[in-house]
C-alpha positions in Angstrom: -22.3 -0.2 18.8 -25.2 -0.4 16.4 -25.2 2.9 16.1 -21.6 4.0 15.7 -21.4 1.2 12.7 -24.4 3.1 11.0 -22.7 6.0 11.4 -19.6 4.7 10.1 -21.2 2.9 6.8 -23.0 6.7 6.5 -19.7 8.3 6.4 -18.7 6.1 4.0 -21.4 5.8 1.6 -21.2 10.1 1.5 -17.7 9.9 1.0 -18.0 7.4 -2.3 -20.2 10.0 -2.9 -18.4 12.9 -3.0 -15.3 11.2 -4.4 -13.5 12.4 -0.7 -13.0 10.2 2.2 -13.8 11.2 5.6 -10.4 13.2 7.4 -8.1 11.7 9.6 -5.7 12.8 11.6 -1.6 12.3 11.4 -0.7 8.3 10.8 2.2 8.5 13.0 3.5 11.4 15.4 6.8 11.6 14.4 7.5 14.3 11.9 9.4 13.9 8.6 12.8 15.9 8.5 14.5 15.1 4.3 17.5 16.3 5.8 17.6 13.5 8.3 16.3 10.6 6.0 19.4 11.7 3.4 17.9 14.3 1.2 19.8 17.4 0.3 18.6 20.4 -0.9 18.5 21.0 -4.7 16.0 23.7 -5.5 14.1 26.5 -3.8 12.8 30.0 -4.0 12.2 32.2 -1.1 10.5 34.6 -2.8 13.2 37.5 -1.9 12.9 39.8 -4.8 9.8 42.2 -5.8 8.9 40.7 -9.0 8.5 36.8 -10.1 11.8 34.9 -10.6 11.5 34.1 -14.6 14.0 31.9 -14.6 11.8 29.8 -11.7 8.7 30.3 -12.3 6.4 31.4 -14.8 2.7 32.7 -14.9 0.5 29.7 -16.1 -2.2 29.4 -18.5 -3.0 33.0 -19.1 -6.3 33.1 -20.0 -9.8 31.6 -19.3 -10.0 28.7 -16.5 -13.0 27.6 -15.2 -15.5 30.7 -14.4 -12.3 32.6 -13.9 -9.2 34.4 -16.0 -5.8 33.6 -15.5 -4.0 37.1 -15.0 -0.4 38.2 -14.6 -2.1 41.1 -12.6 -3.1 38.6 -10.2 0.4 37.5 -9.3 2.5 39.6 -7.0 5.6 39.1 -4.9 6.2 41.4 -2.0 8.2 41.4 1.3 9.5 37.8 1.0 6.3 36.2 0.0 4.4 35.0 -2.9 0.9 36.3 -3.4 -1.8 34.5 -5.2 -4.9 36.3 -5.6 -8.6 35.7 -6.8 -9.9 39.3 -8.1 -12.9 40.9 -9.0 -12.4 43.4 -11.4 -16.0 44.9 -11.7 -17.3 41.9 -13.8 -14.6 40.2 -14.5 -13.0 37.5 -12.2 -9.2 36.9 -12.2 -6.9 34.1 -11.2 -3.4 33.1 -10.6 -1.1 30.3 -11.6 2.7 29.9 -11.4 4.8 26.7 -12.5 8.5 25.4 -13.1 7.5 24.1 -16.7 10.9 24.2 -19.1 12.1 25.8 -16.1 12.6 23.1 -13.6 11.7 19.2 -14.1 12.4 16.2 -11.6 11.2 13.0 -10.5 11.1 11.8 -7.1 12.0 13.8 -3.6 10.4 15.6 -1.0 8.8 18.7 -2.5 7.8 21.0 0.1 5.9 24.3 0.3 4.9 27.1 3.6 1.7 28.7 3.2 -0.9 30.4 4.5 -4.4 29.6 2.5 -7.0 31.5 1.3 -9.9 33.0 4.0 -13.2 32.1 1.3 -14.8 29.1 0.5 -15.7 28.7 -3.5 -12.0 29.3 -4.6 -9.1 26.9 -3.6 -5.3 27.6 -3.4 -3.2 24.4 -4.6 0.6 23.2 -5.3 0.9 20.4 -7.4 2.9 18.6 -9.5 2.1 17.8 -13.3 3.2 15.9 -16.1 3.9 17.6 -19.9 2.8 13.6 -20.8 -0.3 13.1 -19.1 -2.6 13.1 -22.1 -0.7 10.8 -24.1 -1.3 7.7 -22.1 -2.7 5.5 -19.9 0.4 4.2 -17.7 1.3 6.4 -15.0 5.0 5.4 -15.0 5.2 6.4 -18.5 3.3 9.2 -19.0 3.2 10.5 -15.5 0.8 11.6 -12.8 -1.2 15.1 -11.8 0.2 14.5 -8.1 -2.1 17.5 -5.9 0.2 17.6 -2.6 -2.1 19.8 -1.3 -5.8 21.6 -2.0 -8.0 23.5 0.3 -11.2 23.3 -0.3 -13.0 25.4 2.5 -16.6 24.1 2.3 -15.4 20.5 3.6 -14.0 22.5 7.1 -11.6 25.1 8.4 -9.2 22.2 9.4 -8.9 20.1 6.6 -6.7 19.5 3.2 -7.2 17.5 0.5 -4.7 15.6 -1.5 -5.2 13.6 -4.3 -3.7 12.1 -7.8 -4.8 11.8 -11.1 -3.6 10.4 -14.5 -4.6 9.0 -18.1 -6.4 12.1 -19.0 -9.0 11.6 -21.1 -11.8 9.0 -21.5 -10.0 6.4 -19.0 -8.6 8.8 -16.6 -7.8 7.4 -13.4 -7.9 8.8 -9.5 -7.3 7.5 -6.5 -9.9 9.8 -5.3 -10.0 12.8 -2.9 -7.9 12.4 0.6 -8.7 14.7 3.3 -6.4 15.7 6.2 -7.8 16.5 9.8 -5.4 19.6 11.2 -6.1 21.7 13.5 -6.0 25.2 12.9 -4.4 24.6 9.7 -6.9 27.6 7.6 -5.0 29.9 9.9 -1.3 31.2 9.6 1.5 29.2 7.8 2.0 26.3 7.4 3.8 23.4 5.6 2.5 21.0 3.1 4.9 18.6 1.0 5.0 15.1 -0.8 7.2 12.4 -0.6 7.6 11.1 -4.5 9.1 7.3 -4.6 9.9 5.4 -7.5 6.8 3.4 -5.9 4.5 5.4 -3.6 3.4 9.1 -2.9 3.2 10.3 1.1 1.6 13.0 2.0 2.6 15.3 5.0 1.2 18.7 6.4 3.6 20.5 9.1 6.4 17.1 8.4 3.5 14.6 9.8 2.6 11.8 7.8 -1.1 11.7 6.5 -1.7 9.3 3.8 0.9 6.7 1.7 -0.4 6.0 -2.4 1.1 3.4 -4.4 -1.0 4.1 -7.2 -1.0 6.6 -10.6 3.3 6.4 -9.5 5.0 8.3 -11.4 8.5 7.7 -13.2 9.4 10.7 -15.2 10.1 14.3 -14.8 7.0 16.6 -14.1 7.0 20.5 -12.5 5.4 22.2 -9.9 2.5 24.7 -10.0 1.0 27.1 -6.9 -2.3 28.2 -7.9 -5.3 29.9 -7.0 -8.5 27.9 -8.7 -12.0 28.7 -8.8 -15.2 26.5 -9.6 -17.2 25.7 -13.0 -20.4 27.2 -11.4 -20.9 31.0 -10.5 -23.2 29.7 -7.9 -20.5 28.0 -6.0 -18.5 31.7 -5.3 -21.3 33.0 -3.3 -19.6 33.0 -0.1 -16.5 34.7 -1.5 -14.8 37.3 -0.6 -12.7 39.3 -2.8 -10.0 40.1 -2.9 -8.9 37.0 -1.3 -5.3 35.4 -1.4 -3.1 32.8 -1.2 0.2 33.4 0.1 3.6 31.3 -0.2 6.9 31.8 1.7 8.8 29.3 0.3 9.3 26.3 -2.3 11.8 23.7 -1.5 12.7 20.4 -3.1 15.3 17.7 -2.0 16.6 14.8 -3.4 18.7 11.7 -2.5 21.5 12.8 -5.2 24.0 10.1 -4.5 
C-alpha cells in the first residue's frame, strides 16, 4: 500500500509538472451516438473531390509557425481523404493547416472527426476549435475558448491523446491543463475523435467513448474548426522524425440539437 501511494503522489507530482495528467481509460463503456441523444446532422465534408473544398475549408496561417512554414504545398486531398503533411524540403520544413474561419462558425454540438495520426514523434496532428475573440478578453463565455478535441503527442505513448482548453490569451491566459486519453491501439489506423460542446461543459470522446467532462474556459459564442499538422519551438525536439510524415482525415462532421 505504501508503495502504490508513493507511486501515485509520483505520478502526480510529474504530471503538475508537465502540465499533463497521468491517462485513463474510457469513464463509462457505453459509447456516444448524436443521432441517438437528438442531434442532427448540419455540416460535414468527406473529403470527395481532388482539391480542398474553398468554400469549407481554407489553408491557415501561411507562413512561419513554430520551427516550421505553413504551406499550401503541404495540403493535399486524394482518394476521399484529407492529407496533412510535415515536409522537408532540403532545409526547409513545411506544415499544414486547414480551418472553417468566415467559412463556417457555431456554438455548441458534437463535432466529430476520423483519422488516422501521424507515425513520428516531434510533430503532432490536431483538430480544434478556436475563437476569432480569444485575445480580447478574459471571460470565456464572451470571448471564447481554444477547445483542442484532440492532440497526439507521440513522445507521451503510442496509445494516448491529449485534449485540452485554453483561453484569455495573453498575460492571464487560462488552461485547464493537458488531459491524456489511454486507447489502445489508437496511433494505428482510423479512428474517431470528437467533443461534446454545452452551453456549460466540454466532453471529450475517442471512438464515441467518453474520456473526460470540463466545465471550465466554456464557451458561448461562435468559433471554427481547424485540422493541423504542428511542429515544436526547438529543432532538437524533431530528432526522431521522419519525413515525410502525415496526418490523414476521412471525415469532418458536426451535429446540432436544431429544434
Amino acid at each position: 500500500m505504501r508503495i502504490t501511494t508513493l507511486f501515485f503522489c509520483l505520478l502526480l507530482f510529474t504530471g503538475s509538472i508537465l502540465a499533463q495528467r497521468p491517462a485513463q481509460g474510457p469513464m463509462i463503456q457505453k459509447r456516444f451516438h448524436p443521432k441517438k441523444m437528438g442531434y442532427d446532422l448540419v455540416w460535414e465534408d468527406q473529403f470527395r473531390g481532388k482539391a480542398l473544398d474553398t468554400t469549407k475549408w481554407g489553408v491557415r496561417g501561411i507562413g512561419p509557425r513554430a520551427i516550421a512554414f505553413v504551406s499550401e504545398e503541404a495540403v493535399k486531398v486524394e482518394n476521399g481523404k484529407l492529407r496533412l503533411y510535415a515536409l522537408k524540403k532540403g532545409d526547409s520544413l513545411l506544415g499544414s493547416a486547414v480551418g472553417t474561419q468566415g467559412k463556417f462558425m457555431s456554438k455548441y454540438g458534437y463535432y466529430e472527426c476520423r483519422a488516422k495520426l501521424q507515425k513520428s514523434a516531434g510533430i503532432w496532428a490536431a483538430f480544434w476549435i478556436q475563437s476569432t475573440e480569444i485575445s480580447k478578453g478574459e471571460d470565456p463565455g464572451q470571448f471564447g475558448a481554444e477547445i483542442d478535441i484532440m492532440e497526439f503527442f507521440k513522445k507521451l505513448g503510442t496509445d494516448i491523446v491529449s485534449h485540452n482548453v485554453h483561453w484569455a490569451y495573453g498575460p492571464h491566459q487560462q488552461t485547464v491543463h493537458g488531459m491524456q486519453s489511454y486507447r489502445k491501439g489508437v496511433g494505428k489506423g482510423f479512428h474517431t475523435f470528437g467533443v461534446e460542446w454545452l452551453p456549460d461543459r466540454y466532453i471529450f470522446y475517442i471512438d464515441g467513448y467518453k474520456y473526460y467532462e470540463v466545465t471550465r474556459g466554456v464557451s458561448h459564442i461562435e468559433e471554427y474548426m481547424i485540422l493541423s499538422m504542428e511542429y515544436p519551438g526547438k529543432m532538437e525536439e524533431i530528432a526522431s522524425t521522419v519525413f515525410p510524415d502525415v496526418f490523414v482525415v476521412d471525415y469532418v462532421k458536426v451535429y446540432q440539437k436544431t429544434d
